[in-house]
N, C-alpha and C positions, 0 to 999 in steps of 0.2 A: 830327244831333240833339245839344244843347247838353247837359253834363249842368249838375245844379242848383247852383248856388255854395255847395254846404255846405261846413262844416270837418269834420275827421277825426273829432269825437265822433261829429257827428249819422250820419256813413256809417257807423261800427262800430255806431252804435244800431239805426239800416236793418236794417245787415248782416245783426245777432245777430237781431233779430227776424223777419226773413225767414226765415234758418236754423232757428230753432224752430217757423216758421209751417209750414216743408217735414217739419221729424218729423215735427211732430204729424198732418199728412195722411199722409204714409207710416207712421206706427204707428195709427192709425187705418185706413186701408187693410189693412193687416196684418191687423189685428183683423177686420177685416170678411170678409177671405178664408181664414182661420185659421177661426173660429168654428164653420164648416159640421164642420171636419174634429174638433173639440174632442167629447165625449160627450154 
């Protein structure tokens, strides 16, 4: 598998947005399994 012929901006843009895309399901998941135990 070839990877894409980007330059360094676009893969730190990828990156960083992949990496927020993975919080925000992991604190979102959080939230979701947290809630039951909240009052």
């Amino acid at each position: 598998m070839k990877l894409p012929d980007w330059n360094a901006a676009e893969w730190v843009l990828v990156l960083t947005l992949a990496g927020l895309g993975c919080l925000l399901v992991g604190m979102l998941a959080g939230l979701g399994l947290y809630s039951d135990k909240l009052p």
